[in-house]
N, CA and C atoms as an extended XYZ file, in Angstrom:
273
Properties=species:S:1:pos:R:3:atomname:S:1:resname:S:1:resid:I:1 pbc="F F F"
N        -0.125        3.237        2.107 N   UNK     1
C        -1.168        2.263        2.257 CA  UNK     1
C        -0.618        0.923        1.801 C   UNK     1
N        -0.652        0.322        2.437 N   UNK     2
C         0.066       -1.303        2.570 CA  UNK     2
C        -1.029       -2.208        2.035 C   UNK     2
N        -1.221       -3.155        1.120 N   UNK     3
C        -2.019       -4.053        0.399 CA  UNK     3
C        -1.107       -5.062        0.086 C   UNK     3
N        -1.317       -6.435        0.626 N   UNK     4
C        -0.333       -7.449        0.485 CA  UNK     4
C        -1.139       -8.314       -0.926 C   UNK     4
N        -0.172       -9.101       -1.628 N   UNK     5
C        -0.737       -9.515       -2.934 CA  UNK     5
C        -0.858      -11.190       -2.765 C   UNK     5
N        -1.210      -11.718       -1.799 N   UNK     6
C        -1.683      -12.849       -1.226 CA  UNK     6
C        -1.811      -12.641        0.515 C   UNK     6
N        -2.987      -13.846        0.966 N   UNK     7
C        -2.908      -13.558        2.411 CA  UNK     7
C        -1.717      -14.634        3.051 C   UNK     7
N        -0.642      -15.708        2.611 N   UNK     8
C         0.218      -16.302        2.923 CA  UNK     8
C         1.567      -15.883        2.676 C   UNK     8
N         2.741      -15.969        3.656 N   UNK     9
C         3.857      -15.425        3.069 CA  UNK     9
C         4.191      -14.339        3.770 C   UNK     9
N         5.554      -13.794        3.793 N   UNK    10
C         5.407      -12.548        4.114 CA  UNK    10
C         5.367      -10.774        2.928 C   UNK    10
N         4.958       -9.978        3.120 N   UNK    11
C         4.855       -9.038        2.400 CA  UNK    11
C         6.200       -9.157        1.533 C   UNK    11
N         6.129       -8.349        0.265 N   UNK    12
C         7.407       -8.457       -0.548 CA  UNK    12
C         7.838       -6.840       -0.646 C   UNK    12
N         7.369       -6.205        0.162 N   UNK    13
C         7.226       -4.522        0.080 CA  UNK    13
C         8.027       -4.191        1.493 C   UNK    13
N         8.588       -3.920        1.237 N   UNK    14
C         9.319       -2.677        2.364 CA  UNK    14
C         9.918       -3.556        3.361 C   UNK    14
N        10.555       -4.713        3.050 N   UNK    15
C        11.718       -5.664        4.361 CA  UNK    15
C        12.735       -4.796        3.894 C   UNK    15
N        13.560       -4.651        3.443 N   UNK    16
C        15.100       -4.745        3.392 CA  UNK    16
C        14.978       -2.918        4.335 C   UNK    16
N        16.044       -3.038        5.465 N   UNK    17
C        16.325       -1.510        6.028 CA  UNK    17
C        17.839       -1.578        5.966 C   UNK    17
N        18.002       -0.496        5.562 N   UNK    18
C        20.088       -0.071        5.305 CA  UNK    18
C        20.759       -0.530        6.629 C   UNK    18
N        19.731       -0.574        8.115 N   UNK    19
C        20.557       -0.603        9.302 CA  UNK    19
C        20.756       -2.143        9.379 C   UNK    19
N        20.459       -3.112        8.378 N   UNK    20
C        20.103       -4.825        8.403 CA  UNK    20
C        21.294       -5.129        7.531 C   UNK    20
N        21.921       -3.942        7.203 N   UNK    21
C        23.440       -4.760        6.100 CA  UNK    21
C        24.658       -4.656        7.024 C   UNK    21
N        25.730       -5.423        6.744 N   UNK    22
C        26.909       -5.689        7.318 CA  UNK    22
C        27.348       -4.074        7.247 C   UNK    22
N        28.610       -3.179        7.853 N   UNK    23
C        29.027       -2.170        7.641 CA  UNK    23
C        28.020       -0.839        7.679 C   UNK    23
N        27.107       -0.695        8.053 N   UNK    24
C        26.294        0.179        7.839 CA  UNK    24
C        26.415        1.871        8.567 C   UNK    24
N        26.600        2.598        8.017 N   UNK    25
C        26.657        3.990        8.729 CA  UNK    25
C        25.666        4.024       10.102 C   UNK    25
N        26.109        4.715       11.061 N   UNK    26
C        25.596        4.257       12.004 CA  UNK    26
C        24.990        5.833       12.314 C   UNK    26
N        23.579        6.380       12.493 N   UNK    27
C        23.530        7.823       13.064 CA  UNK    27
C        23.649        8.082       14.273 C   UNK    27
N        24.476        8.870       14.546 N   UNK    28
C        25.358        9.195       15.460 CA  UNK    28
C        25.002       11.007       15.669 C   UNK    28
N        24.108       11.104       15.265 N   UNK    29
C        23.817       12.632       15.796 CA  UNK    29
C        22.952       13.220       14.561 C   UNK    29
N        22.782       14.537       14.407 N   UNK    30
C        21.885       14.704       13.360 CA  UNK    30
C        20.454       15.407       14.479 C   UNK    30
N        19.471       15.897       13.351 N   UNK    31
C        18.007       15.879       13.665 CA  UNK    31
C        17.566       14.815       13.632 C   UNK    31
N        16.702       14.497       14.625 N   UNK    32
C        16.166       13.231       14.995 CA  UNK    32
C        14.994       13.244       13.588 C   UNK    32
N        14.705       11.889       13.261 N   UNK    33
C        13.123       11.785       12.206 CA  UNK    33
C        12.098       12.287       13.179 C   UNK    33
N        11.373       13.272       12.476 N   UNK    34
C         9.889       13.647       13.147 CA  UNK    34
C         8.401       12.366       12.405 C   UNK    34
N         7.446       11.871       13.092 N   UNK    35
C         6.753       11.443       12.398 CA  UNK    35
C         5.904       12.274       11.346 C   UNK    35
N         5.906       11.431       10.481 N   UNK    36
C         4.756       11.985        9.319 CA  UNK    36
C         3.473       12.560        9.567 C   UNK    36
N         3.245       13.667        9.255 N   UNK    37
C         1.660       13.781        9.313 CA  UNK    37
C         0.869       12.756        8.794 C   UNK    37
N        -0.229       12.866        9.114 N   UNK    38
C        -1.624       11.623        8.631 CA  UNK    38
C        -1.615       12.230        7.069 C   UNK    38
N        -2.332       11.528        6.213 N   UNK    39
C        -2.342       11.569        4.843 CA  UNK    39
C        -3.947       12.120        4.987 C   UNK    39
N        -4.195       13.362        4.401 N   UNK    40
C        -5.113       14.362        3.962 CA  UNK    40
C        -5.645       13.843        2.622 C   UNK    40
N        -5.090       13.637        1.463 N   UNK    41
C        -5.177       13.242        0.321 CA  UNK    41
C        -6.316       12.016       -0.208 C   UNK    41
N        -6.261       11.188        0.866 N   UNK    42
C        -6.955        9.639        0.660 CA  UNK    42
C        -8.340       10.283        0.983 C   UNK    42
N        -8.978        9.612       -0.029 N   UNK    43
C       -10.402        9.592        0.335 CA  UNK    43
C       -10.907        8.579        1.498 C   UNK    43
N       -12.094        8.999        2.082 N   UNK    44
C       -12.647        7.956        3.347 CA  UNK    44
C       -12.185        6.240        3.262 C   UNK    44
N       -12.812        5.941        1.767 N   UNK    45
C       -12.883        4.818        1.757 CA  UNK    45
C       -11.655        3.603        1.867 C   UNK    45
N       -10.173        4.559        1.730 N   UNK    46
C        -9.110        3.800        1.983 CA  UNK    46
C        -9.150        3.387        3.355 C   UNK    46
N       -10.008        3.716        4.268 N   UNK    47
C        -9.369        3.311        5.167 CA  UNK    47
C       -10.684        1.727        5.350 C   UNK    47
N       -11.389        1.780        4.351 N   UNK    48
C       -12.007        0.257        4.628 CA  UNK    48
C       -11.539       -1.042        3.027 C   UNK    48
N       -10.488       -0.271        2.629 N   UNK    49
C        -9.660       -1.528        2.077 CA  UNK    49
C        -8.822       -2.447        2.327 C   UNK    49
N        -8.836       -3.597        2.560 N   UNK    50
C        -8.264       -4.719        3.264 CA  UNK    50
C        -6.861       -4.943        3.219 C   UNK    50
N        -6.180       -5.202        3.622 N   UNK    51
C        -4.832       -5.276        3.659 CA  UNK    51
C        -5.029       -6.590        3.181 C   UNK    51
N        -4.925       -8.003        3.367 N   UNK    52
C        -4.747       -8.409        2.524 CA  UNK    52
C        -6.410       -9.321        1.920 C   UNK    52
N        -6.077      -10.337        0.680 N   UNK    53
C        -7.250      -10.172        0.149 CA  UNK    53
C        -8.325      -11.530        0.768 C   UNK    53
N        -8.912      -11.571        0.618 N   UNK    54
C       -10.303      -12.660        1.590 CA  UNK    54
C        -9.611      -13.961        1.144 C   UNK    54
N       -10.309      -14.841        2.294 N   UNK    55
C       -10.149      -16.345        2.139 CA  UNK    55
C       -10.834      -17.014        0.716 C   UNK    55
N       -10.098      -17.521       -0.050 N   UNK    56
C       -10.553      -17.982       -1.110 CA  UNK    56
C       -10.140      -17.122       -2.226 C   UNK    56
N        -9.512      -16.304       -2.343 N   UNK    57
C        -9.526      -15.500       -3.532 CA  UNK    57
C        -8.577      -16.341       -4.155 C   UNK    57
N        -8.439      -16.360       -5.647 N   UNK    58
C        -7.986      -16.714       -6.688 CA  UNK    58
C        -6.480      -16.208       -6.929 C   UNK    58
N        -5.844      -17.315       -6.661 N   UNK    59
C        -4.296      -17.252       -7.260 CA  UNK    59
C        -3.903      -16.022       -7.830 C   UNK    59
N        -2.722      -15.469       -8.295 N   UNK    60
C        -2.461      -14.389       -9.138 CA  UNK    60
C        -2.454      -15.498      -10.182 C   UNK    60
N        -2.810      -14.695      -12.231 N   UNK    61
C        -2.759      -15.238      -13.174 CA  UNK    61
C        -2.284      -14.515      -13.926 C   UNK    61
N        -1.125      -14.352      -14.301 N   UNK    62
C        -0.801      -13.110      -15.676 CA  UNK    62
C        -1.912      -12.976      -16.590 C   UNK    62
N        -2.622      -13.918      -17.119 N   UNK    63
C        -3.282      -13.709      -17.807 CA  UNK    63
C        -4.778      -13.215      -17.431 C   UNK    63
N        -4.751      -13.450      -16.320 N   UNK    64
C        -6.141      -12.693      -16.403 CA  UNK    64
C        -5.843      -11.846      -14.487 C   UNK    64
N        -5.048      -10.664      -15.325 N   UNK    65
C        -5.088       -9.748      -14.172 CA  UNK    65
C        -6.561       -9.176      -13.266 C   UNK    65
N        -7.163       -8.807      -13.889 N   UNK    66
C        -8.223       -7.948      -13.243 CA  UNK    66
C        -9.196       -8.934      -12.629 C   UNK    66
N        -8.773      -10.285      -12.369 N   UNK    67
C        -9.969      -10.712      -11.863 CA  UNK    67
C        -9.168      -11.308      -10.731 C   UNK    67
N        -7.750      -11.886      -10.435 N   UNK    68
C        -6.655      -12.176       -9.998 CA  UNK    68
C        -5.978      -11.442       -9.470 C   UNK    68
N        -5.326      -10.356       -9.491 N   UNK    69
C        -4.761       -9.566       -8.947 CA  UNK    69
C        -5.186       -8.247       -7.961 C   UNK    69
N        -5.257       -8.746       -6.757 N   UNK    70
C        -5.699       -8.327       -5.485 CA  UNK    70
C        -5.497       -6.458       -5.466 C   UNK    70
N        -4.425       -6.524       -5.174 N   UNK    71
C        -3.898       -5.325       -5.573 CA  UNK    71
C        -3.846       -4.476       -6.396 C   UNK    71
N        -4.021       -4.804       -7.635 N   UNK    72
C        -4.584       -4.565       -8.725 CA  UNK    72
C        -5.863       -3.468       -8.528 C   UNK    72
N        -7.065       -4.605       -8.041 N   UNK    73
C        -8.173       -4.202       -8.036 CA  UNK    73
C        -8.439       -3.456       -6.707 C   UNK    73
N        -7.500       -3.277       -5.532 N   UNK    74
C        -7.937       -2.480       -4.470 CA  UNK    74
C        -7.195       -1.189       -5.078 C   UNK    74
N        -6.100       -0.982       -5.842 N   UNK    75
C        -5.711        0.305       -6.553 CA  UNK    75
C        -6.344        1.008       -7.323 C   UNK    75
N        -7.155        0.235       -8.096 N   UNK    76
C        -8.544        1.100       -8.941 CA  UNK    76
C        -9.337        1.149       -7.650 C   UNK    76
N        -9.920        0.622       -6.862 N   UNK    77
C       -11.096        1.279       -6.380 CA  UNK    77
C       -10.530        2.664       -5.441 C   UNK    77
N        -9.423        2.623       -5.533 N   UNK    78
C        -8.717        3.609       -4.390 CA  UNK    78
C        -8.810        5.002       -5.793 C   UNK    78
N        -8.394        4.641       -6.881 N   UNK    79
C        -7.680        5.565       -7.812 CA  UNK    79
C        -9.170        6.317       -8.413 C   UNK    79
N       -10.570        5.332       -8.569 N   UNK    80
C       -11.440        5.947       -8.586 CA  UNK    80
C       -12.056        7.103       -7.777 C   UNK    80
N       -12.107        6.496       -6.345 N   UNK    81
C       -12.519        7.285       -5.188 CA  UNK    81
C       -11.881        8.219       -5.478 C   UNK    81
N       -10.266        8.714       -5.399 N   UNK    82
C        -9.579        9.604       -5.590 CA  UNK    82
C       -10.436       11.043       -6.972 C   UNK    82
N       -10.650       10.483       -7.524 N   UNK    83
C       -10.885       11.077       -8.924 CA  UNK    83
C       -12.484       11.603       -8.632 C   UNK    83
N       -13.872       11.015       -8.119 N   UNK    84
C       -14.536       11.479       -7.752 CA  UNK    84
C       -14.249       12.601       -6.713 C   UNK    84
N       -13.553       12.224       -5.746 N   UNK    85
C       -13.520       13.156       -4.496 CA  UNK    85
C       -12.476       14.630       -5.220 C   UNK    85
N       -11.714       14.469       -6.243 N   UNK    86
C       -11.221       15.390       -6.405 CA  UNK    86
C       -11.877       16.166       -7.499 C   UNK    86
N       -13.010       15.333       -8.668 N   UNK    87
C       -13.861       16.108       -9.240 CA  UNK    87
C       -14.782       16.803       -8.356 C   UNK    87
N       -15.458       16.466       -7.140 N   UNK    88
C       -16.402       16.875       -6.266 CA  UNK    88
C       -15.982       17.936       -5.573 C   UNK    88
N       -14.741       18.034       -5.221 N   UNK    89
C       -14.421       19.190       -4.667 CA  UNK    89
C       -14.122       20.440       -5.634 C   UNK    89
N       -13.716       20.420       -7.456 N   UNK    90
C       -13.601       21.275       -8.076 CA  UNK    90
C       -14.778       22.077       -8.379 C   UNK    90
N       -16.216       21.104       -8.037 N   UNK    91
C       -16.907       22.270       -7.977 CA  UNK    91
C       -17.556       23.123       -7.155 C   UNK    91
């Protein structure tokens, strides 16, 4: 799940690929990559968390993370959901 930590810029998560460096092993045979299954695990609601965060939101501030930090706060609401949906199903 991809959550960018401003809406300007490009993402700082997942650019660099091994096939983008000078000298790089080249695959040349092998099992091909199969795609991933879909993720079972996530509760519903990940899939209505925003990639990145609304017009107007507030700068990042070290000092005052939880009101600033985008990502931050879409990871708790994800980490909550998680924790209900997995208490709800233990019983």
């Amino acid at each position: 799940m991809k959550v960018s930590e401003s809406r300007e810029g490009p993402s700082s998560f997942g650019l660099e690929r091994e096939s983008d460096y000078n000298r790089v092993l080249s695959n040349s045979g092998g099992t091909p990559a199969q795609a991933l299954p879909p993720r079972t695990d996530l509760p519903p609601v990940a899939k209505l968390i925003p990639e990145k965060p609304p017009e107007g939101f507030p700068k990042f501030d070290p000092l005052k993370p939880d009101e600033t930090d985008f990502q931050l706060q879409e990871a708790l609401v994800l980490a909550q959901a998680m924790v209900r949906q997995k208490s709800a199903s233990a019983r």
